[in-house]
FIKOL-423850 format. One record per residue (C-alpha): residue number from 1; residue in one letter; x, y, z. Coordinates in nm, 4 decimals, padded with zeros to 6 digits, always signed. Each point is the difference from the previous one (the first is absolute). Example, Ala and Ser with C-alpha at 12.3 -4.5 7.8 and 13.67 -1.06 7.14 Angstrom:
REM FIKOL-423850
1:A:+01.2300:-00.4500:+00.7800
2:S:+00.1370:+00.3440:-00.0660
This chain:
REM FIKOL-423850
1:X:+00.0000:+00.0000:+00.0000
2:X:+00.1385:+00.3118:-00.1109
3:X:-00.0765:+00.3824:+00.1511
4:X:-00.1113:+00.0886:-00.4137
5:X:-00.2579:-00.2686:+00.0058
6:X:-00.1311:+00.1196:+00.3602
7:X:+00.0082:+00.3318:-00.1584
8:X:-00.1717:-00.0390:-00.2964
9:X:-00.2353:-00.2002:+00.1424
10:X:-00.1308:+00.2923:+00.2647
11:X:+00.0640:+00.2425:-00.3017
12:X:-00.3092:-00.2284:-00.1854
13:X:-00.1798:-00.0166:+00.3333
14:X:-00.0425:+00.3440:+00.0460
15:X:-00.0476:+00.1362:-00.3619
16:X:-00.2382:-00.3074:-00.0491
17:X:+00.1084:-00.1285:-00.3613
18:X:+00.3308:-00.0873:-00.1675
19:X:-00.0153:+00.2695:-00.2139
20:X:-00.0682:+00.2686:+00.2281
21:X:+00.2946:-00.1326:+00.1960
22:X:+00.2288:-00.0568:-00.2882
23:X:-00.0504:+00.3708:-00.0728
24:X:+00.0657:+00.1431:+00.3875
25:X:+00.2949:-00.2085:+00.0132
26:X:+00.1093:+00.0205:-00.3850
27:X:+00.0730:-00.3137:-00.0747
28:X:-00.1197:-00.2184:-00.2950
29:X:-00.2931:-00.1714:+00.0886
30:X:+00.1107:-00.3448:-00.1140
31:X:+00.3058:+00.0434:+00.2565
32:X:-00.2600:+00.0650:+00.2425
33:X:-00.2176:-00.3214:-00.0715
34:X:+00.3578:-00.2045:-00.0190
35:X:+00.0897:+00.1178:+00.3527
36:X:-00.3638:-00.0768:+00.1272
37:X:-00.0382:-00.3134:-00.1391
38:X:+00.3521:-00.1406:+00.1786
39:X:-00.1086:+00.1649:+00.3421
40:X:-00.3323:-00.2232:-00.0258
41:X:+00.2064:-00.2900:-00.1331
42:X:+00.2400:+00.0254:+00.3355
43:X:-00.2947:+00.0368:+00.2049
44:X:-00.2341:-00.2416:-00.1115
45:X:-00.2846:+00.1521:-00.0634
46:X:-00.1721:+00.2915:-00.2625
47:X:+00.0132:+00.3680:+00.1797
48:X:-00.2259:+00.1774:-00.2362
49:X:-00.3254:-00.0923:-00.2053
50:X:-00.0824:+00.2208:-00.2705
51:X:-00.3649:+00.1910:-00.0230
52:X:-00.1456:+00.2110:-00.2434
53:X:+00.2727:+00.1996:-00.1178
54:X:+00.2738:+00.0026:+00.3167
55:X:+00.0504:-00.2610:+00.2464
56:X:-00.0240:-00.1015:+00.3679
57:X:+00.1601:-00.1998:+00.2924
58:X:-00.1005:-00.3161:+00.0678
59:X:+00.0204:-00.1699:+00.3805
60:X:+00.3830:-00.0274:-00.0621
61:X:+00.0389:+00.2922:-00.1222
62:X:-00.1747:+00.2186:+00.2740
63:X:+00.2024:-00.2164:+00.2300
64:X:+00.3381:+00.1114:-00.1368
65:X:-00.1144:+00.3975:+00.0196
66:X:+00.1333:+00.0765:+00.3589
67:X:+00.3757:-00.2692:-00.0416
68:X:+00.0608:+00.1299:-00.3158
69:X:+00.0004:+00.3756:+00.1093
70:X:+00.2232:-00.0724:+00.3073
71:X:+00.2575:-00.1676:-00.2384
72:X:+00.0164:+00.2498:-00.2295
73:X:-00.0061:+00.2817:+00.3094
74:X:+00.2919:-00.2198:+00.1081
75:X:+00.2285:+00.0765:-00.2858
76:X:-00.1095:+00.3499:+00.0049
77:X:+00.1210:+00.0223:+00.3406
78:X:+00.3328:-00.1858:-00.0476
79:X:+00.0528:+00.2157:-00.3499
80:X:-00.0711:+00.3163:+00.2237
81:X:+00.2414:-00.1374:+00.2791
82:X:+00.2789:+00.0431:-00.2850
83:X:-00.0760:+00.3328:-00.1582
84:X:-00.0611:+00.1374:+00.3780
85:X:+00.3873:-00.0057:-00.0017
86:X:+00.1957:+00.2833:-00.0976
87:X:+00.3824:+00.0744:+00.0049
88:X:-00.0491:+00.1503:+00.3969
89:X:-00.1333:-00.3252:+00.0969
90:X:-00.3632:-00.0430:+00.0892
91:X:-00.3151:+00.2357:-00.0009
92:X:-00.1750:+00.1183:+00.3217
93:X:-00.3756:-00.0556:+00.0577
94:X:-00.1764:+00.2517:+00.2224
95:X:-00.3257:-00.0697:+00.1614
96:X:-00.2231:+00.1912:+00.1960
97:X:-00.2600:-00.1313:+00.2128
98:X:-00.1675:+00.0737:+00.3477
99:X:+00.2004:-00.2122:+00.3112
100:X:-00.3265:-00.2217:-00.0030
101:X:-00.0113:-00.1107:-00.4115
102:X:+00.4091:-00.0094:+00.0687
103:X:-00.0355:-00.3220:+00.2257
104:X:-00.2998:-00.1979:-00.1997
105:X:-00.0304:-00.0146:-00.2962
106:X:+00.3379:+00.1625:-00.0925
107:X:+00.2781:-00.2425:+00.1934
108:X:-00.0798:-00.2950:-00.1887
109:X:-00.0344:+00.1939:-00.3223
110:X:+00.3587:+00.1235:+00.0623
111:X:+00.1706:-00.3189:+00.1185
112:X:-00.1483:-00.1551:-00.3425
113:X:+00.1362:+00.2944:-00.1350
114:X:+00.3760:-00.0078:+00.1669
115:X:+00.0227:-00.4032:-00.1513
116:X:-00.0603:+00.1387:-00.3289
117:X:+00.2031:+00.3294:+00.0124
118:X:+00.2515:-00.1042:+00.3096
119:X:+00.2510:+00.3222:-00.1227
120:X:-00.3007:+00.2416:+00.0039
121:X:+00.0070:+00.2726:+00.2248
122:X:-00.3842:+00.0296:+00.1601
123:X:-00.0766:+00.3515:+00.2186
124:X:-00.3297:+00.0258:+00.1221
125:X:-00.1744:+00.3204:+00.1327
126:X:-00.2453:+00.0355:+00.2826
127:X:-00.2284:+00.3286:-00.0694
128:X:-00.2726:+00.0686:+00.2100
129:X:-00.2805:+00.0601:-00.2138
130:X:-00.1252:-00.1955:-00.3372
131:X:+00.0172:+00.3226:-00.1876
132:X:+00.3616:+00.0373:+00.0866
133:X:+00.0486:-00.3435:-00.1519
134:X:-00.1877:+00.1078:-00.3079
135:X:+00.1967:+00.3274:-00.0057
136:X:+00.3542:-00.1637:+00.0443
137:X:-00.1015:-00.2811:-00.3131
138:X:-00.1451:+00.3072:-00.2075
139:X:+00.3282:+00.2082:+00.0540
140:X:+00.2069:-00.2956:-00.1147
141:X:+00.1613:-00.0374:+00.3565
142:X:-00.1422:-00.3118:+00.0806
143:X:+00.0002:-00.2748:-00.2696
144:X:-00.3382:-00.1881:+00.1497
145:X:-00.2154:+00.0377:+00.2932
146:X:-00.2276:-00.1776:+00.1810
147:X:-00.3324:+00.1810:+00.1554
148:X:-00.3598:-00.0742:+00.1255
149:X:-00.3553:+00.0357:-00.1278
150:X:-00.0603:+00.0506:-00.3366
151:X:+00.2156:+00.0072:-00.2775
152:X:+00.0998:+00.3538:-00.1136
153:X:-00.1043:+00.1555:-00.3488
154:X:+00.2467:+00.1777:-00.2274
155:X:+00.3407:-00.0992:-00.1291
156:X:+00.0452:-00.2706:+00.2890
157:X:-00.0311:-00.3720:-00.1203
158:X:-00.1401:-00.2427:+00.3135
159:X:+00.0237:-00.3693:+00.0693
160:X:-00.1972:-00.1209:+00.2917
161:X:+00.2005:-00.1697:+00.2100
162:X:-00.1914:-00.1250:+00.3432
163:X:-00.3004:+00.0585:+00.2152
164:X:+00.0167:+00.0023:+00.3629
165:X:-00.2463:-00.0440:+00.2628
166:X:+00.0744:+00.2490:+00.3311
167:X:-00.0470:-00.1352:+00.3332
168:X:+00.0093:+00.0772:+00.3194
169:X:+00.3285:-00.0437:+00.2372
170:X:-00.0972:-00.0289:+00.3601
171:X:+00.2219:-00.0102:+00.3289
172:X:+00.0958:-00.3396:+00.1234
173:X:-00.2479:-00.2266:+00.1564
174:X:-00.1722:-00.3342:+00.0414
175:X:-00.3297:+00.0766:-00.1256
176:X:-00.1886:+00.2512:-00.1182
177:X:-00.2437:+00.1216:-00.2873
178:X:-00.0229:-00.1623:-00.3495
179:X:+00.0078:+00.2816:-00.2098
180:X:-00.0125:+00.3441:+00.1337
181:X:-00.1904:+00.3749:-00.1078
182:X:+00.1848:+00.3310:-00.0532
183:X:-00.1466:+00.1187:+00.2988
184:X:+00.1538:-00.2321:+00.2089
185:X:+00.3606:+00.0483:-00.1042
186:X:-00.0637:+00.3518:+00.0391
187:X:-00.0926:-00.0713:+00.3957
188:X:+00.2846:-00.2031:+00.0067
189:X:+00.2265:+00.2652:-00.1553
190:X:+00.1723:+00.0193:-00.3639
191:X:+00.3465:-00.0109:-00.0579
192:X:+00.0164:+00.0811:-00.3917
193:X:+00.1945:+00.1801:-00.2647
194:X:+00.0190:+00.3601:-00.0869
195:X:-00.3035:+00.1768:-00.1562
196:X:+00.0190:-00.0601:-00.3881
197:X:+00.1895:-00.3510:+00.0015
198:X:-00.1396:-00.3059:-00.1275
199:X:-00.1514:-00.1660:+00.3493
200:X:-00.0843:+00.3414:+00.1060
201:X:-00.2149:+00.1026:-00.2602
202:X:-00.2259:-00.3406:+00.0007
203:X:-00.0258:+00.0403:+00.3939
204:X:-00.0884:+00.3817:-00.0402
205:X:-00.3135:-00.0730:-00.2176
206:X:-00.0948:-00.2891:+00.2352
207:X:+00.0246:+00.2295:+00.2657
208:X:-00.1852:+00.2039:-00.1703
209:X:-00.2587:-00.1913:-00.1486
210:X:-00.1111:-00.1367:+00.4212
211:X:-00.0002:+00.3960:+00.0321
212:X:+00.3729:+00.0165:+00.2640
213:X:+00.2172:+00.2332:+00.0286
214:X:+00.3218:-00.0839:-00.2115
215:X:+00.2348:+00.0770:+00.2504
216:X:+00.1948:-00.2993:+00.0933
217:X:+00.1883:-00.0879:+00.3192
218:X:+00.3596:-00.0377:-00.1096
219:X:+00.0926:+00.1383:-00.3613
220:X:+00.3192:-00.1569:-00.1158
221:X:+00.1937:+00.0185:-00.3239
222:X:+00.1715:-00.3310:+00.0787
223:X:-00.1896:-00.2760:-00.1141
224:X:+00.2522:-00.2618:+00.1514
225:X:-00.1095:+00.1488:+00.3546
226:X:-00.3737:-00.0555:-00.0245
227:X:+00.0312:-00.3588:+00.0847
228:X:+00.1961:+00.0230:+00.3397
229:X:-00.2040:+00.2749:+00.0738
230:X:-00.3103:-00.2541:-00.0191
231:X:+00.2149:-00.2585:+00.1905
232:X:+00.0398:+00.2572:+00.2408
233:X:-00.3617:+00.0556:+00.0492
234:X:+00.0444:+00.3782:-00.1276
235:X:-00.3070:-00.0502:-00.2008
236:X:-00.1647:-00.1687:-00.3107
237:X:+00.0950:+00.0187:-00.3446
238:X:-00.0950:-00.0804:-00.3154
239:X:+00.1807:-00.1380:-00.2548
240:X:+00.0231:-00.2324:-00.3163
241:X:-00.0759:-00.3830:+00.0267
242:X:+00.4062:-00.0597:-00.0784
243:X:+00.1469:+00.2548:+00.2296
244:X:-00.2638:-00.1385:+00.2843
245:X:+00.1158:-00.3473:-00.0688
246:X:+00.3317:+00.0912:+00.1843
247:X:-00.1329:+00.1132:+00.2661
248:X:-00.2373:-00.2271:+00.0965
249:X:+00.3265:-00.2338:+00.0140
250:X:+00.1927:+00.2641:+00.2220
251:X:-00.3250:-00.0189:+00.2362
252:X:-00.2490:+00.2165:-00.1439
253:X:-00.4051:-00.0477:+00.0142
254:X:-00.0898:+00.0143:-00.3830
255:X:-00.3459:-00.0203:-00.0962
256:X:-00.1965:+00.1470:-00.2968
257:X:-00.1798:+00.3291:-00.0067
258:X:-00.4072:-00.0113:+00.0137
259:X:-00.0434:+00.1716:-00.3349
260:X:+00.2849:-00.1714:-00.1903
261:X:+00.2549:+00.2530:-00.2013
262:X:+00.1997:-00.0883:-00.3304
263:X:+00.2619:+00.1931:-00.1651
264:X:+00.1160:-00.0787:-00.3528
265:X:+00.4012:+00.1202:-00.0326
266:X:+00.0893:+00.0745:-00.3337
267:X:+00.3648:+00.0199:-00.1822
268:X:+00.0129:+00.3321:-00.2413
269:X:+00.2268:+00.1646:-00.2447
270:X:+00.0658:+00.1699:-00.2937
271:X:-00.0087:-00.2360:-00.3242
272:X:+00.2641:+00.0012:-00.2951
273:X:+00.2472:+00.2223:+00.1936
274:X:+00.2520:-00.3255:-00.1540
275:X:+00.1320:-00.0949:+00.3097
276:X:+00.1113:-00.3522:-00.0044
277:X:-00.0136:-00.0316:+00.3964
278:X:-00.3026:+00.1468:+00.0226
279:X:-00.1738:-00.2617:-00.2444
280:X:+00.1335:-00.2927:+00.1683
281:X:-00.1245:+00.1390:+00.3022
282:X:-00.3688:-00.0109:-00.1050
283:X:+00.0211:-00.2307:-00.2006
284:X:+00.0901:-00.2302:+00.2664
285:X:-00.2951:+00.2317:+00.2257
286:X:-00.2432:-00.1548:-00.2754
287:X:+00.1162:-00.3604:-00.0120
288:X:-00.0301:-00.0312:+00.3660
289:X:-00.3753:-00.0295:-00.0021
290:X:-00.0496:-00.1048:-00.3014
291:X:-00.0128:+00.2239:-00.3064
């Protein structure tokens, strides 16, 4: 099985008829049939069945759709590990992204990342607002960003990347509520983010919505410290389902909120600005779930 075959057949796929394909890709169709014909032959089975005028996939062919893309992203990637190189050594790859989005879903993005592009040099930001991560992608001094809510309009291109579910981080102990209501954190006592962060600006229209006050009990721009400070029995928190999965196993009482919250993070930057870095890096963003 050759990448050309895989590529040709998506190429056919998408455009929905040899011709149409032969045409996007210019190539002869004959060459095209030829290379289709020897990836059925390997495979055992017919990909396509013609109708009308075009064609579609069969079983098979649906089947190969979502392989056949991750090979061919797979030489993209390696091809872009190569050009990515340049007479100084290796690129750099800067990424900005609220603390929170920094821990899930970013570390696993970027140690898939490092085994690909091990001489890459990776900085990531930590702005306080979404709109400063927008601002620092628009001005070209971040390469991609990751942010909350919906995806932005404009120049930006967006890739979902995860939702999460927020939930409520209680002080230790050996029972207590299943879930828990906004109103009872806020009797407890909130230890939370700065106004305009990620956290802060889901528990602010919470707040909000069960008509509180949106003053919290301890502000803190350090979102490593929430978690002792809950240990401590400082207060309650809330945070995402990953970050709350450490601390319930440092101690921590972690149970869901009454009227569940989910945030959708999303990765964002500026397409064709022809870095090779940058493509590999959402590239790889895409292929991790799935498209």
């Amino acid at each position: 099985m050759e990448r050309r075959q895989l590529e040709f057949f998506l190429a056919i796929s998408e455009a929905g008829s040899f011709t149409s394909a032969a045409a996007r890709l210019h190539v002869a169709q004959p060459s095209l049939s030829y290379a289709v014909r020897g990836l059925e032959r390997e495979l055992g089975g017919a990909l396509f069945e013609r109708h009308g005028r075009g064609v579609r996939l069969t079983p098979a062919g649906s089947a190969l759709i979502g392989p056949a893309r991750r090979v061919v992203r797979g030489f993209e990637l390696a091809a872009g590990a190569v050009r990515s190189i340049s007479d100084e050594g290796f690129g750099r790859l800067r990424i900005t992204s609220s603390t929170v989005w920094a821990v899930e879903p970013l570390v696993p993005l970027l140690a898939e990342f490092r085994r690909i592009q091990p001489g890459a040099h990776v900085v990531v930001g930590d702005p306080q607002h979404r709109s400063d991560v927008l601002d620092q992608v628009r001005k070209a001094e971040a390469d991609v960003g990751l942010i909350d809510g919906a995806p932005p309009r404009g120049p930006f291109a967006s890739h979902h990347l995860v939702e999460h579910e927020l939930v409520a981080v209680l002080p230790p102990s050996p029972e207590g509520p299943e879930e828990v209501g906004i109103e009872e954190l806020a009797e407890i006592g909130l230890i939370a983010t700065p106004g305009g962060t990620a956290l802060r600006t889901y528990l602010d229209a919470r707040l909000e919505a069960a008509g509180l006050p949106t003053e919290v009990a301890i502000e803190t721009a350090h979102v490593a410290s929430i978690t002792p400070l809950v240990l401590a029995r400082a207060g309650a928190a809330v945070l995402t389902e990953g970050m709350a999965g450490a601390a319930s196993r440092a101690g921590a009482r972690v149970v869901p909120l009454s009227a569940g919250v989910r945030v959708n993070v999303s990765l964002v930057w500026l397409p064709d600005r022809g870095d090779a870095l940058v493509e590999q890096f959402v590239e790889l963003a895409q292929d991790a779930n799935g498209v």
